[in-house]
Wavefront OBJ file of the C-alpha trace (Angstrom):
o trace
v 56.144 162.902 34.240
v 58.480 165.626 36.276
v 55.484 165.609 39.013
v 55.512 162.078 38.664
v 58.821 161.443 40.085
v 58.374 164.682 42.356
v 55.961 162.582 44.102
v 58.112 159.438 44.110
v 61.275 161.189 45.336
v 58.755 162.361 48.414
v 57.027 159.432 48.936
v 60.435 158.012 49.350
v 62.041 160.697 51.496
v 59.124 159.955 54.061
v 59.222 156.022 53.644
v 63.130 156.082 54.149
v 62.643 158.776 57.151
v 60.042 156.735 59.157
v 62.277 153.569 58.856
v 65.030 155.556 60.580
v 62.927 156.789 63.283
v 61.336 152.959 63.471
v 65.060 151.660 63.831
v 65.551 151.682 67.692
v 69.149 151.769 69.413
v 70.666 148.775 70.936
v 69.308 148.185 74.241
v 70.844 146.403 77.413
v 68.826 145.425 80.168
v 69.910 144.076 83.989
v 68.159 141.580 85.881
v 70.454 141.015 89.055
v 73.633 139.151 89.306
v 74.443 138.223 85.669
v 71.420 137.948 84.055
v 70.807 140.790 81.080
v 68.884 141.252 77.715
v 70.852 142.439 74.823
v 68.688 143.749 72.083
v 70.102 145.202 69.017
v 68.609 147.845 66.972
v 66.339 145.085 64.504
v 64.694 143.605 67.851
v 66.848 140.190 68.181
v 67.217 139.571 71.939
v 69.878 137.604 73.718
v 69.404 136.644 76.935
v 72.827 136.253 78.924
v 73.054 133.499 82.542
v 68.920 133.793 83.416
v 68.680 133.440 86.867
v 65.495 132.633 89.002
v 66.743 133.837 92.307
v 63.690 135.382 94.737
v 65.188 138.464 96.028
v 64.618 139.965 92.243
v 60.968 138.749 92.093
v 59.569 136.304 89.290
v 61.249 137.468 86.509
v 59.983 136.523 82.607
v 61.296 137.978 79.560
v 61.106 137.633 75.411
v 64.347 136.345 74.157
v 65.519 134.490 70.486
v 68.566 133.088 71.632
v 70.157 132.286 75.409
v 73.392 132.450 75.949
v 75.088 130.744 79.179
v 78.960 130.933 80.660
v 78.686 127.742 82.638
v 76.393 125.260 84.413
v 75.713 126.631 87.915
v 71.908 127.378 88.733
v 71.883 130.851 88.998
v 73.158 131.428 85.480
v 70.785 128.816 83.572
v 67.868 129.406 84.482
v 66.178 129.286 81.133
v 62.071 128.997 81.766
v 62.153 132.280 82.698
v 62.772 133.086 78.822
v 58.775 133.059 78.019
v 58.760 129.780 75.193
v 62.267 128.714 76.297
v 61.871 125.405 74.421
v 61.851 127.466 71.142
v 64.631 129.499 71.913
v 68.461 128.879 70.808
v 70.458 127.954 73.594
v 74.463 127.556 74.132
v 76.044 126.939 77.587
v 80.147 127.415 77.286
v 80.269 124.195 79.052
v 79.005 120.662 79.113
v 78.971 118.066 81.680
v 80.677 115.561 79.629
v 79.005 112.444 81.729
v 76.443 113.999 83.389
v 77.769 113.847 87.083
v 79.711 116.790 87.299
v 82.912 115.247 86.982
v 83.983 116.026 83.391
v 82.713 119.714 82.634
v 84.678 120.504 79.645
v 84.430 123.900 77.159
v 82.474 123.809 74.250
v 84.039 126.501 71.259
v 81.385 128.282 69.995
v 81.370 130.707 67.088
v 77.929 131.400 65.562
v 75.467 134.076 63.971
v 72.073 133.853 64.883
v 69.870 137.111 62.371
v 72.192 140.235 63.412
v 74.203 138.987 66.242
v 77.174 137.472 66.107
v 78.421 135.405 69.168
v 81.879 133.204 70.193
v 82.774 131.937 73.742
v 86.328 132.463 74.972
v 87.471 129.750 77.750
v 88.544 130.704 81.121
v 88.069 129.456 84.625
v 86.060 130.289 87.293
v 88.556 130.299 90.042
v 92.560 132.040 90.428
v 93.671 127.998 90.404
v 93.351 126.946 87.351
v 89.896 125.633 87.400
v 90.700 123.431 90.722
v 88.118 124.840 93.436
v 85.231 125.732 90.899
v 85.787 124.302 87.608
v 85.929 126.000 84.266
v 83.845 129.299 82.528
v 82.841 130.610 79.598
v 83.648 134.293 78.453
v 81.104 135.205 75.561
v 81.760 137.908 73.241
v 78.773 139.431 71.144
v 78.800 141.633 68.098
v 76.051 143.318 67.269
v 75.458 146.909 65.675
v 78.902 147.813 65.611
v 79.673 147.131 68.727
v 81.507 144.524 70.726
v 79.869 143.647 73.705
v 81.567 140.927 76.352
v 80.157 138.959 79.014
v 82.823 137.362 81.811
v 80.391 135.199 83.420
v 81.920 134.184 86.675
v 84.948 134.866 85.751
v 87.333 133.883 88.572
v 90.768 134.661 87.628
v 93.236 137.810 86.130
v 93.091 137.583 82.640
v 96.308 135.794 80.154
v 97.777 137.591 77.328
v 96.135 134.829 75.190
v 92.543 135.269 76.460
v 92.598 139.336 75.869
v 93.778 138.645 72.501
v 91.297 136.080 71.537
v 88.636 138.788 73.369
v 89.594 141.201 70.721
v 88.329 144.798 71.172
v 85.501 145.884 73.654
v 82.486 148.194 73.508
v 80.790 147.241 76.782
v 82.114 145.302 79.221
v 80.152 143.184 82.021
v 81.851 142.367 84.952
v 81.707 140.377 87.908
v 83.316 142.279 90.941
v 81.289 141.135 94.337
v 83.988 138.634 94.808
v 83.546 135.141 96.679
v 82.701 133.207 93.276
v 84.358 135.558 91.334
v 86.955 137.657 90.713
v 86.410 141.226 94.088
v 86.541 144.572 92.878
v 90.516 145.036 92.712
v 90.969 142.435 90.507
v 87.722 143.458 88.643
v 90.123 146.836 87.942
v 92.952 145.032 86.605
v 90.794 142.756 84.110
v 89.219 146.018 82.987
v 92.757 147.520 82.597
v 93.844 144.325 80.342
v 90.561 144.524 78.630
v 89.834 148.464 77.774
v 86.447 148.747 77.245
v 85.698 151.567 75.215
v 82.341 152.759 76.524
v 81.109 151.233 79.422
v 81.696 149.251 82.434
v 78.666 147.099 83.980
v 79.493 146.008 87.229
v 77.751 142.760 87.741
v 77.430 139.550 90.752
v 77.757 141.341 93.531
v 75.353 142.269 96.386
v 72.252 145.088 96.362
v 70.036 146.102 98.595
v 67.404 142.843 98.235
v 70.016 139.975 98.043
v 73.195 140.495 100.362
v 74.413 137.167 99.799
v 77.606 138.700 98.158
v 79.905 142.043 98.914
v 78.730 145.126 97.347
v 80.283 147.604 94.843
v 81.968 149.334 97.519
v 85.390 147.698 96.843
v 84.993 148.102 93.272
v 83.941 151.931 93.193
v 86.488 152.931 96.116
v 89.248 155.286 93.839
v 86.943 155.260 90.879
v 86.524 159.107 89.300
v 83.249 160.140 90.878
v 82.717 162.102 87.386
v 82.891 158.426 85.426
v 80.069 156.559 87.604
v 77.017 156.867 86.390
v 73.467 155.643 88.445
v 70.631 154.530 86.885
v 69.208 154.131 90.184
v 65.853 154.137 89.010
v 66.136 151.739 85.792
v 67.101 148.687 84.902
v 68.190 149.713 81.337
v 70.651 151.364 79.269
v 70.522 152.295 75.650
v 73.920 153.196 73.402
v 74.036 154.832 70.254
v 76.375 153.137 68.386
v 77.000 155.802 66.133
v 78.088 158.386 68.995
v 82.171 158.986 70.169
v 83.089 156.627 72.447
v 83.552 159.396 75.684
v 87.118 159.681 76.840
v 87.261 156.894 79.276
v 84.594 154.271 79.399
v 81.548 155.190 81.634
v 80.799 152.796 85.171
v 77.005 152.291 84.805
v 75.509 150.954 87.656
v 71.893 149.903 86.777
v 68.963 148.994 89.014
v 68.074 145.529 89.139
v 64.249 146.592 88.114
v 62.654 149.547 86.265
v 60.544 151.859 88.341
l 1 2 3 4 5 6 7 8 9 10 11 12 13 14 15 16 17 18 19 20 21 22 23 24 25 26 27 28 29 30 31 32 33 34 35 36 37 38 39 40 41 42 43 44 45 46 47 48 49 50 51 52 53 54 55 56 57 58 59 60 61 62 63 64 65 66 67 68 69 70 71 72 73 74 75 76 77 78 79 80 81 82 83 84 85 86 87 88 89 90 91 92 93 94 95 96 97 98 99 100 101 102 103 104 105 106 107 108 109 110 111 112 113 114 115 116 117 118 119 120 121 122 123 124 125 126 127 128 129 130 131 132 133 134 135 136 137 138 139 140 141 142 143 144 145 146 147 148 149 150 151 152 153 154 155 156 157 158 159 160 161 162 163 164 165 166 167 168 169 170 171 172 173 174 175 176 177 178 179 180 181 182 183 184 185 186 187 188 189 190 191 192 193 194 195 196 197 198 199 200 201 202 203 204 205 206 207 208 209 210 211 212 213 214 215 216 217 218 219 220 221 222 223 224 225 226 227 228 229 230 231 232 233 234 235 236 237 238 239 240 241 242 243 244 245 246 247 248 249 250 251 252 253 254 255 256 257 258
């Protein structure tokens, strides 16, 4: 009976150690302007404003659920998501009667398997939604952490909107400027905001599609010793279980993996 159980206790030791090491970290993945993959630890993938733009090449991915800040092309294009038909989607905004005139936000607060996900409204513009219209801020839970999405978000922050945000993990961030908020004001949201670990700079221009500013107004008085390249991958992975560092880490991914 004692060798029994021996057995057992072993057989369970292993069993319970190879579903740790099959458990992979959260994953985050950048496509270009503000398309990314979020992919927890159990596999579920979110897919966050797909965009089909040429500069990045043809571009298909795996995803469960989509999740959109508003209704401009670059930021829904869903048939890149490989059976996009049988994947969730939720755009922050609807066109009300389907000519652009009534766009209004759409509260969303949902959990889809391990992820939890709620929209925050905001507007794409400093005027109050007047030159481009409104946008959806979308704030994801997943593994412990809190990871937030601006879109293209447009203006400084209210005291109301960093409250309903809550507290942040990882924070993407548009900072090119034109359609979105440059890099200065990029520093203040983050300074309303406080991510914990990282900052992913997002919607601005790279070496294949110049259309927009580059980081250089964004990363100009930024400590050299908290920017971090991945200038030859697309991807970053965060243990959820480690210290947040002292001050939250500017990772600047690659729009492909090499």
């Amino acid at each position: 009976m004692k060798r029994t159980f021996a057995a057992f206790a072993v057989l369970l030791a292993v069993a319970t150690y190879a579903s740790a090491e099959e458990k992979q970290q959260p994953k985050i993945i950048w496509h270009g302007q503000s398309f990314f993959e979020v992919i927890s630890s159990a596999g579920t993938r979110v897919i966050l404003d797909p965009h089909a733009i040429e500069a990045y090449g043809r571009i298909e991915v795996d995803g469960d659920l989509i999740l959109m800040s508003h209704l401009h092309t670059d930021h829904t294009q869903v048939d890149v998501v490989k059976d996009f038909k049988k994947v969730k989607q939720f755009n922050a905004l609807k066109d009300a009667k389907g000519d652009g005139r009534r766009v209004e936000f759409v509260p969303i607060n949902e959990k889809f398997k391990d992820v939890k996900f709620r929209d925050v409204a905001s507007f794409h513009d400093p005027k109050g939604g007047l030159l481009r219209g409104r946008n959806g801020i979308w704030v994801i839970e997943m593994d412990g952490l809190h990871i937030v999405h601006l879109g293209d978000l447009g203006q400084i922050l209210t005291e109301e909107q960093v409250k309903e945000i809550g507290p942040v993990d990882v924070l993407m961030i548009p900072v090119g400027g034109v359609y979105t908020i440059h890099g200065t004001d990029a520093k203040t949201v983050i300074e309303q905001l406080k991510p914990k670990r990282y900052i992913l700079p997002m919607h601005y221009g790279t070496r294949v599609y110049d259309d927009l500013p580059t980081l250089d107004e964004f990363l100009d008085g930024q400590k050299p010793t908290l920017i971090k390249n991945f200038d030859r991958t697309n991807e970053l992975t965060i243990d959820p279980t480690a210290e947040p560092p002292p001050e939250p880490l500017i990772a600047i991914l690659h729009w492909e993996k090499k």
